[in-house]
C-alpha positions in Angstrom: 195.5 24.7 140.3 195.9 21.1 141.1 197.3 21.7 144.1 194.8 23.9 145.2 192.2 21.8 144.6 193.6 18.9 146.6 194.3 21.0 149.5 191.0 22.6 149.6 189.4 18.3 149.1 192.1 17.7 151.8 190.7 21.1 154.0 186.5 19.3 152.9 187.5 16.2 154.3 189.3 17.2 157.9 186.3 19.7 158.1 182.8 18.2 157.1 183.6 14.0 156.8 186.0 13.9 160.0 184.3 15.4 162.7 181.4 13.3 162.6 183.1 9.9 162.3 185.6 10.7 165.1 182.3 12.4 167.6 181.0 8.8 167.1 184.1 7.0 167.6 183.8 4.3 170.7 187.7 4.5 171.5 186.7 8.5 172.2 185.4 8.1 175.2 187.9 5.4 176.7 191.1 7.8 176.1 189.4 11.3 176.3 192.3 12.8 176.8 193.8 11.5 173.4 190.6 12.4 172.3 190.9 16.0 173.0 194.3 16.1 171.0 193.1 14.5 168.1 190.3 17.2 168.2 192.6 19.9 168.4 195.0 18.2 165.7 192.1 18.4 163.2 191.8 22.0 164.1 195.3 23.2 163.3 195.0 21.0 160.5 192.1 22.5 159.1 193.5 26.2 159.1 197.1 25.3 157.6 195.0 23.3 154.8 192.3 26.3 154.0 195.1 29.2 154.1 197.3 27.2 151.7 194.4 25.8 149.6 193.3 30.1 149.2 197.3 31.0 148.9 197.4 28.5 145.6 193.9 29.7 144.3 195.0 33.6 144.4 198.8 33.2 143.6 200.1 35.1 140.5 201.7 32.8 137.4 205.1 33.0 138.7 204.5 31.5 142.1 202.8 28.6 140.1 205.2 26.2 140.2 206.8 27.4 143.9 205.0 26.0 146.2 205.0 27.5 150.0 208.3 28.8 148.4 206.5 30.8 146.7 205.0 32.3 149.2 208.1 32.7 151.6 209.5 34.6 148.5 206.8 36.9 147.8 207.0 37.9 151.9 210.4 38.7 151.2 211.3 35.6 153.6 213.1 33.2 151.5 216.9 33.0 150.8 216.8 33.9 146.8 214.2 36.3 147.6 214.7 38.7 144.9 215.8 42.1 145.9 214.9 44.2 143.2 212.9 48.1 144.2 210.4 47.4 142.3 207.1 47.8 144.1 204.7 45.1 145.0 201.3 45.2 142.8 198.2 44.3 144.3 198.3 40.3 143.0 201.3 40.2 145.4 199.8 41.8 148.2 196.9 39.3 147.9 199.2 36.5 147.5 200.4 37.2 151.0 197.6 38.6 152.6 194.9 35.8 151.6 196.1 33.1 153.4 197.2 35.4 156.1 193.6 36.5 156.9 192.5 32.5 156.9 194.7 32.4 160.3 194.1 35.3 161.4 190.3 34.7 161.6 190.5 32.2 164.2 193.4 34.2 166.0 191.8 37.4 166.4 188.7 35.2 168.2 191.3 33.6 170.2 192.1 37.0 171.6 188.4 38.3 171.8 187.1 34.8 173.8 190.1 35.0 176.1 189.1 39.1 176.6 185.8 38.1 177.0 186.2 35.2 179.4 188.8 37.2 181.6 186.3 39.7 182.0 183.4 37.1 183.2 185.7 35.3 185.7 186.3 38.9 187.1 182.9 39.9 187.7 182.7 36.5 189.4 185.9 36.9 191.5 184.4 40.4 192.4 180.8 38.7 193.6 182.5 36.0 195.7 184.0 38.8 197.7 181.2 40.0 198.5 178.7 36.9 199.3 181.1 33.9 199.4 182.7 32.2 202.6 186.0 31.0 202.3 185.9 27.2 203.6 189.9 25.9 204.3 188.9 22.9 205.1 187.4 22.1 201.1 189.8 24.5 199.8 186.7 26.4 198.5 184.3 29.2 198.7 180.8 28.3 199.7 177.7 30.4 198.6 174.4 30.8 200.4 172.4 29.6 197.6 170.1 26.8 197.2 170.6 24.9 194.4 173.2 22.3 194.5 176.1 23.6 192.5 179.7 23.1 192.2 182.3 24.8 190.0 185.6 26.2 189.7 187.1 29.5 188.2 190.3 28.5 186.5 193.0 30.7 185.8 195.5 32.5 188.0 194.3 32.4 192.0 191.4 29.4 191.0 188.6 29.2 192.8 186.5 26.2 193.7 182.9 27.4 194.3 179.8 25.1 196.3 176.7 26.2 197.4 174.8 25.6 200.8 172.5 23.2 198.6 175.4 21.3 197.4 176.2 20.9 201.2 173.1 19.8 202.2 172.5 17.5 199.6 176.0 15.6 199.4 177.4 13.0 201.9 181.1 14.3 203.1 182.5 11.4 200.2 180.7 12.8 197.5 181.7 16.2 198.1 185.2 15.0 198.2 185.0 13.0 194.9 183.3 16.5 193.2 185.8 18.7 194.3 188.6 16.4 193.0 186.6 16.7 189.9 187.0 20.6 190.0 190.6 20.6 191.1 191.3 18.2 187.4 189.5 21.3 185.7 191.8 23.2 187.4 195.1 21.6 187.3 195.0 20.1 183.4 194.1 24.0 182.6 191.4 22.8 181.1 189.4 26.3 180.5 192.1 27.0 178.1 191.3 24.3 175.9 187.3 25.1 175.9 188.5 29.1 175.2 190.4 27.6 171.8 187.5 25.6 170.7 185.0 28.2 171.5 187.1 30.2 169.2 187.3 27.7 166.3 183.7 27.5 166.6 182.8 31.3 166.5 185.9 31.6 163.8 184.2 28.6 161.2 180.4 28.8 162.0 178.6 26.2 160.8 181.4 24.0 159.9 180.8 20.7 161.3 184.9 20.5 162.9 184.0 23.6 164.9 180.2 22.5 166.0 181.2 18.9 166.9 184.9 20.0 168.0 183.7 22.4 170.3 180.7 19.7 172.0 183.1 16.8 171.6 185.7 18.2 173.9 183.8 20.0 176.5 182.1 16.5 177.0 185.6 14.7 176.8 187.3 17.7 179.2 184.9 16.6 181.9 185.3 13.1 181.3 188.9 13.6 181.8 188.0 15.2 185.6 185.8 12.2 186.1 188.5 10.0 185.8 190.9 12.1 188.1 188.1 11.7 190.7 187.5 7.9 189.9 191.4 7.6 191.1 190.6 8.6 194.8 186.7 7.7 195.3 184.8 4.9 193.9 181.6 5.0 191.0 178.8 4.8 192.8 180.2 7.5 195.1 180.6 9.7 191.9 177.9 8.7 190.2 175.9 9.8 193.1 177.2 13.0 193.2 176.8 14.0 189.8 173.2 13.4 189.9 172.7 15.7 192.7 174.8 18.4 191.3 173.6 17.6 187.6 170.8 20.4 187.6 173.3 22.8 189.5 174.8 25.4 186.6 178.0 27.0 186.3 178.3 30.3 185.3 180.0 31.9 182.1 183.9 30.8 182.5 183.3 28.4 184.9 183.8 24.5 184.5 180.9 22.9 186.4 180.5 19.1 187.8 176.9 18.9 186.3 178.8 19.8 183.0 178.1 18.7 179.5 176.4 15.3 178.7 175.8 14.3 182.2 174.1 11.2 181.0 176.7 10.4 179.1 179.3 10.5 181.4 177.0 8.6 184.2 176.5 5.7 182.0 180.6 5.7 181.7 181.5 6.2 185.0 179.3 3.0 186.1 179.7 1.0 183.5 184.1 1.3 182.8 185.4 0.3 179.1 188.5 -1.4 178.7 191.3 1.4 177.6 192.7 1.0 174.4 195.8 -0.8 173.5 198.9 1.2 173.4 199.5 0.2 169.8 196.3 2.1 169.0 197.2 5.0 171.2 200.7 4.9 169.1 198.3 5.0 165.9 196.3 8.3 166.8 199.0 9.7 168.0 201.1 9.5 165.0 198.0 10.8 163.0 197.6 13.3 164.8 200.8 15.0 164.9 201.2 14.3 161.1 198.0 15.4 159.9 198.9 19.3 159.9 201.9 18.6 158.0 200.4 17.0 155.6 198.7 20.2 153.5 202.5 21.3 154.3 204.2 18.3 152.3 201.9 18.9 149.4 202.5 23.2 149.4 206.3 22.1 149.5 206.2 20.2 146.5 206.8 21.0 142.8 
């Protein structure tokens, strides 16, 4: 019982006192792409701390003092696994199946929000066929539509998507810097990443990891494009385009250069922050790859 009470503090902590702390972090937006790990990190560590917090809370007395031994045994998995016919009761199917159905949870959303957002960026690949003009020269497909928009469909055969008002309203440099923007979405995979937390977030509703992981790192996943573009083209070049593209929206599974938190991510752009130091970078790092395996030291143990 101990045990399971200090996983389940441990699964509290990651999941409600976190998330907030590290969405107001300063270092956040300075290394988004660490950021994005750490986000994810807290995620995986979440789940493996909640399934093994419920495993201890439901085991039977003779798994008491087992650990995720315990559990290994009673799937049959571990090497003194006892090999006796009789048949499982219903205390050992819900030793295994518990915990089980904690990762589960967020699995089976995995699969629906990767259905659901192959079938969106199909409907869109089907409509640019029929109203889109292919454009070599940008590497894109322009659409005769007036707002200024401009956004990619990632996944296999990407698209990069402007409209005539982009056109019109965007110098040839600032077009440039926004595609380079789109191609980051494109090459980092970066859809991928928003499918998972949109997953978490539909998996653990109302939990503040999946609210704030889910905002944190579609704001961070853009920030990361930002600073792909920022490479080639200069601030105020970017800056500019941003604002004329900032009302422009993307359509469901699609990564747009308005995107999330456009103020946000103006106010970075023209006003850089030093990086942080590598020792730092070390640090979260480190935390983040040990933090899952931390619920796991504790489920090991007598």
């Amino acid at each position: 019982m101990i045990t399971a009470v200090g996983l389940a503090g441990y699964a509290v902590l990651v999941g409600a006192a976190v998330p907030p702390l590290l969405a107001r972090a300063r270092w956040a937006h300075r290394a988004p792409a660490l950021a994005v790990l750490a986000w994810q990190g807290l995620m995986v560590t979440f789940v493996v701390a909640t399934a093994l917090a419920v495993y201890h809370l439901v085991m039977t007395e003779q798994h008491v003092h087992d650990g995720l031994v315990g559990l290994l045994t009673a799937c049959g998995l571990a090497a003194d696994a006892p090999s006796g016919d009789a048949p499982p009761t219903f205390g050992d199917a819900l030793v295994i199946a518990a915990p089980i159905a904690v990762v589960l949870l967020p699995a089976g959303w995995l699969v629906r929000c990767m259905w659901r957002a192959r079938r969106a960026r199909a409907r869109q690949l089907d409509m640019l066929t029929l109203v889109g003009e292919p454009a070599p020269e940008y590497g894109a497909t322009i659409v005769d539509y007036d707002a200024p928009a401009i956004y990619c469909l990632s996944g296999s055969g990407s698209h990069i998507v402007v409209t005539r008002g982009a056109l019109d309203a965007l110098t040839e440099e600032q077009l440039r810097a926004v595609l380079e923007h789109e191609r980051a979405h494109i090459t980092g995979r970066h859809h991928l990443l928003k499918i998972v937390v949109d997953a978490f977030a539909r998996a653990f509703r109302g939990l503040p990891l999946a609210r704030h992981g889910k905002e944190q790192t579609n704001l961070l996943l853009e920030m990361i494009a930002d600073d792909r573009a920022l490479r080639l083209y200069s601030r105020e070049v970017l800056a500019t385009a941003m604002c004329e593209v900032a009302a422009g929206r993307a359509p469901q599974a699609a990564l747009g250069a308005g995107g999330s938190g456009v103020l946000i991510r103006l106010r970075r752009v023209l006003t850089p922050q030093p990086r942080p130091h590598r020792a730092a970078w070390l640090g979260i790092v480190v935390a983040t790859v040990a933090a899952p395996l931390l619920p796991l030291l504790v489920a090991c143990g007598p």
